[in-house]
N, C-alpha and C positions, 0 to 999 in steps of 0.2 A: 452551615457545615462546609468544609473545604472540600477541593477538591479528591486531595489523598482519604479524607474521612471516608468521603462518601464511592470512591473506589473499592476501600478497605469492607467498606458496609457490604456493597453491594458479592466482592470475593466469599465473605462469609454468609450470603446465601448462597448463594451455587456452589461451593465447594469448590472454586480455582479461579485462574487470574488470567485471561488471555489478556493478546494488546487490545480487544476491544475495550475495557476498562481505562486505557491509559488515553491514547492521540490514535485511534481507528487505526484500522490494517488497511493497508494499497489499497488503491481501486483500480492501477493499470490507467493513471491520465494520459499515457501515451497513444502513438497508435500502436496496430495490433503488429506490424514489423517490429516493431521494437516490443513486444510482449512475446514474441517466438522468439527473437534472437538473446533468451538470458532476461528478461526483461529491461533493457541497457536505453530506459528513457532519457538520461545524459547524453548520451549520442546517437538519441534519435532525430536523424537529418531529414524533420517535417517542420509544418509552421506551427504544429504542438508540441515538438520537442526544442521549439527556437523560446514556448515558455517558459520551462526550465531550465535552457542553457539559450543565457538568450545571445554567444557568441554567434552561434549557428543559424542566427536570423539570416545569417544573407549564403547557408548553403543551402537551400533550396533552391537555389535557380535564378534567374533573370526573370524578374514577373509580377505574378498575382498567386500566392501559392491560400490553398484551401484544406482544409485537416477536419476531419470530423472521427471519433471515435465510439463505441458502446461496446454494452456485453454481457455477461451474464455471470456469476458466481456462484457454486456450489458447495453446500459445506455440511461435512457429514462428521458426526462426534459420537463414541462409544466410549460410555463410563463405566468401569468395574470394580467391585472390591473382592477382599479375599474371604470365604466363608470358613470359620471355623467351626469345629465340633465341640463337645462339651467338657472336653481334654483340651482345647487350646490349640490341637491339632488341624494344619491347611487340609481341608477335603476338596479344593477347588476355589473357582471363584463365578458371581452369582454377575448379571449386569443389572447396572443401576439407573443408568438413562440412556437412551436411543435421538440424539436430535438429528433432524436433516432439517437445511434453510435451503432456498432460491431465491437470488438477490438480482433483478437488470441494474445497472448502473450506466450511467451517462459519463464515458469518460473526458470528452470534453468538444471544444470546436475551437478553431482556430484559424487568420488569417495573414499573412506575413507578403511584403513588397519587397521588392529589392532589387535593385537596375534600370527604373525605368524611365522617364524624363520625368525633371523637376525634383529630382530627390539628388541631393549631395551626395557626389561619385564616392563609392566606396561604402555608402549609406544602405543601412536594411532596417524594417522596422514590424516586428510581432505585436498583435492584441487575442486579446480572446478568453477561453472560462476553461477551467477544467477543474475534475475532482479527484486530488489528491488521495485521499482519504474516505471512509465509511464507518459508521455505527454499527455495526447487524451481530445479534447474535439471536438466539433461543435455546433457550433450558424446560425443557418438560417431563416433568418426572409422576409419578404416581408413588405413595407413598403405602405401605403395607409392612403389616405383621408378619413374625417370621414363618409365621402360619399361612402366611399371602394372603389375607384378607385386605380386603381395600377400607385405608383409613381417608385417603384422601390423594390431593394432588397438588404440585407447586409449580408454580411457571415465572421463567425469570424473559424479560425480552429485552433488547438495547436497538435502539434505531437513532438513525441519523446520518449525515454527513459532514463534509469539509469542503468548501468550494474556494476557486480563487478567482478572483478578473485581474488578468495578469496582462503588462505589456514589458514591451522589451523594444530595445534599441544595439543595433551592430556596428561598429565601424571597422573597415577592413582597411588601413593605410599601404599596406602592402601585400602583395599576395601571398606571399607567405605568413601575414600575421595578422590577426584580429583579436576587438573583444566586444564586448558586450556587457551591457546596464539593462536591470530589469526590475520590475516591484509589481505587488499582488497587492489586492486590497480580501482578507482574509475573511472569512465568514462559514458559521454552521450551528449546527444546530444537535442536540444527544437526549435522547429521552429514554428513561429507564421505568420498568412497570415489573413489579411485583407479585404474585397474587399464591394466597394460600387457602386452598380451601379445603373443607372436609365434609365424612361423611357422617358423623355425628353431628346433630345439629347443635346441640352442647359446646362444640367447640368455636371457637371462636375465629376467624375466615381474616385473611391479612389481603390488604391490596395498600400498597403501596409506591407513589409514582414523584418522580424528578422530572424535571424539566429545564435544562440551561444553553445559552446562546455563545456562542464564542466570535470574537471579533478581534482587529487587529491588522500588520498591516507586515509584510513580506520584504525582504529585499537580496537581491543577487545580481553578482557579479561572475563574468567566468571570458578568459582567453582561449584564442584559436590558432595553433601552430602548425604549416603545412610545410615540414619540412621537403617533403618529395610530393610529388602527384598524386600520389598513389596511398599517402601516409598522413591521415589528422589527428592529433591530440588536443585535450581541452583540458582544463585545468580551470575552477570556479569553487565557490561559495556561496551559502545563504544561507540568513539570518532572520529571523523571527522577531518583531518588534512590537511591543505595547498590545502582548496579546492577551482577550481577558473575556475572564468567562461570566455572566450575568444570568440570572433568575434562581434553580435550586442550587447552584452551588455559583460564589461572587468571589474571584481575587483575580490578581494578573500572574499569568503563566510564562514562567522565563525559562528559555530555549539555549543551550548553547550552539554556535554558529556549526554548520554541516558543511565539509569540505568532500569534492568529490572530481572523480579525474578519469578519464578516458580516453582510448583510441581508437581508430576504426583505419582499419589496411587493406588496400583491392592489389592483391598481389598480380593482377594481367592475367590469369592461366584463361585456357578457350572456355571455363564456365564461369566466368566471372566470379570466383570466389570472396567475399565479404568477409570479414572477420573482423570480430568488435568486441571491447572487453571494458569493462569499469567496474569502479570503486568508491566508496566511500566512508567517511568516521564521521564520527558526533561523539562530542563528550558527554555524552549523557547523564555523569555524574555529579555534573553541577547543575540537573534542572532543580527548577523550584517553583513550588506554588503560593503564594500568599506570604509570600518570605522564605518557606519551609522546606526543608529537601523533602522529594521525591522518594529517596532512595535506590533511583536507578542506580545502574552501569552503562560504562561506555561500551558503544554499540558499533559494527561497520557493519561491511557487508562487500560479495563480490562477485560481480555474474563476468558472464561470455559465451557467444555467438557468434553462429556460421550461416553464411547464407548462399546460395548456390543456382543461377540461373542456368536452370535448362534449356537448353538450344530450341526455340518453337514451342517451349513448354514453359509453366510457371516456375517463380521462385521459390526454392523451397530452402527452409530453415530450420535451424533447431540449436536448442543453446542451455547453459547451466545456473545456476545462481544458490547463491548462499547468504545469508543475513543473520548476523549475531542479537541476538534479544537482549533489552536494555533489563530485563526483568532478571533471570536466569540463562546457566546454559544451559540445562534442559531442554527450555523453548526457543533454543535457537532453531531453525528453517533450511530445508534447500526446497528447491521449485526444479523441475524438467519442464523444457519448453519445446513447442513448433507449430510450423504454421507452415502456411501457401500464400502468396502473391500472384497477383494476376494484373492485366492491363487489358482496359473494356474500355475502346475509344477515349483513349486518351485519359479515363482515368485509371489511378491506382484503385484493386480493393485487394484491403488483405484480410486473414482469419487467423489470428494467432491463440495458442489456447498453452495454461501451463498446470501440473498436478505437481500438488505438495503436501508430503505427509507427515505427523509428526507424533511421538507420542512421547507421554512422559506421567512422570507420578507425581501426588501431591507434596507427599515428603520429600521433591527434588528443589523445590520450589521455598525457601525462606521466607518468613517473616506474614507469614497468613496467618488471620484470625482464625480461617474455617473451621480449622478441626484438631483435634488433640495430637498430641505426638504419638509417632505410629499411625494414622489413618493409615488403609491402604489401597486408597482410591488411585486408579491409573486407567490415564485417557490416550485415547488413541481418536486423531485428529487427522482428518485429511481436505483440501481444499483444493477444487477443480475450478479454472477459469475459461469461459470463451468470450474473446473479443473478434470486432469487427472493426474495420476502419475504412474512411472513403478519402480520397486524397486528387489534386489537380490541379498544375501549373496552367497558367494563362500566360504564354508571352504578349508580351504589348507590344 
């Protein structure tokens, strides 16, 4: 079965389509500065964010720079439909499933050189792992007569991830201008599990389970222009190559390329103020699986953050984002973000954390098996992140 089949399959048990079914939702592979500030891992100036923009290899510093990230995920979902009376008339509405998940995730590690003897002047260079991307959902319902009598219960679950081993290479010819070459070697892993059971033994108990592996191989490019001291822009790309999924579901998955662009401005005022803003598109409407459209939509997205050191005290941040669904606008996204920054002999630790809520109904949503025309199931979705991060230059 293809990939879209077995997406379709799996929407018409649980009754809706998150991005979980499609390429996992974020997992914050950045650090946690850049997950308070907007989430703006494009211009995040660490040696995890020199994986993704691997322009930025050589602004960390003159050294031996060190990046480690994790965190935590919270995600809390409320199903409801509308209850009618025997006229056809709304008396209200009844709820239909309660899930909460807790997800740690490892956002990545990272290490980046740059300045130090025997490296080509102007030369910086990033390696390291991070995880893009995450599997995680649960559905757990119990199933009853309108009598409330217990017939039974259904449980949908998805796990997995998305990891990458990425390097990157900078060259800075002038100071005011650089770029950067990078590639991932792509891998993960999505397991989907079933299970329908009841309380008549007469009935007959479903448990069904998927298993497939994703492989394949990343690549990105992106410039660095420092027009004033005080002012950087980047400007990059990356593309998805020969990526392909094997075990329960087998074809190659084609991506179109993701362009994305930012700036980061230290205006001099006595608090150091930070300000950082990015962007990006995908044409999402020409993915394919196995040959076959997807049937997305093109998709952007666009955050921005503030950061502000206090005088003997820590950095504090906070910032906005917004992200259009390749799915629907319904599910499109915003995030609130913030955190603290601190400095403990010599290293960075930050805590950044973002809540994102979202609700929407199934009749908003095109092209589902799930349910007949008119259901009137409507979800109310919220998702709380806390990350951590540890960071520290070495000059040589």
């Amino acid at each position: 079965m293809g990939l879209t089949g077995v997406i379709l399959a799996a929407a018409a048990l649980m009754g809706g389509l998150p991005e979980d079914m499609f390429l996992g939702t974020s997992s914050l592979a950045g650090s946690a500065r850049s997950a308070a500030m907007g989430q703006c891992s494009f211009m995040d100036a660490s040696a995890l964010g020199a994986l993704a923009n691997p322009a930025l290899a050589a602004g960390s510093g003159p050294g031996i720079s060190i990046s480690a990230s994790g965190g935590m995920i919270l995600g809390v979902e409320k199903r409801t439909r509308t209850v009618y009376d025997s006229f056809g008339s709304s008396i209200g509405e009844a709820e239909d499933a309660f899930n909460r998940d807790a997800d740690l995730y490892p956002g990545g590690l990272a290490i980046s050189v740059s300045g130090i003897e025997g490296l080509p002047e102007g030369a910086a260079f990033a390696a390291g792992w991070r995880m893009p991307a995450r599997f995680s959902y649960r559905y757990d319902r119990e199933l009853r007569t309108e009598y409330y009598a217990l017939l039974g219960e259904e449980r949908l679950t998805i796990d997995g991830s998305l990891g990458e081993f990425c390097a990157s290479a900078a060259f800075t010819p002038a100071g005011m201008f650089g770029f950067g070459l990078g590639a991932a070697w792509v891998s993960g892993t999505r397991e989907t599990r079933w299970e329908q059971n009841w309380v008549d033994e007469s009935g007959q108990d479903v448990l069904e389970t998927t298993s497939s592996d994703l492989s394949g191989m990343t690549v990105r490019g992106s410039i660095l222009l420092r027009p004033a001291p005080a002012l950087t822009a980047c400007l990059g790309a990356e593309h998805s190559m020969s990526l392909e999924w094997s075990g329960g579901v087998d074809g190659v998955l084609d991506l179109p390329p993701a362009v994305r662009a930012g700036i980061s401005w230290l205006p001099g005022n006595p608090l150091r103020t930070l300000v950082v803003a990015e962007g990006y598109y995908r044409a999402m409407s020409g993915a394919e699986f196995a040959g076959g459209d997807m049937g997305l939509t093109d998709c952007w997205g666009a955050s921005a953050g503030v950061e502000n050191r206090m005088p003997g005290g820590p950095a504090c941040r906070f910032g906005f984002r917004y992200d259009r669904s390749p799915l629907g606008r319904t599910l499109d996204s915003v995030a609130f973000t913030a955190g603290l920054g601190f400095r403990i002999e010599g290293w960075s630790l930050d805590v950044g954390g973002s809540f994102s809520p979202r609700s929407w109904e199934q009749t908003d949503v095109t092209g589902l098996p799930s349910f007949t025309p008119g259901d009137s199931l409507a979800v109310e979705e919220t998702s709380t992140s806390i990350g951590i991060s540890l960071a520290r230059t070495l000059e040589l």
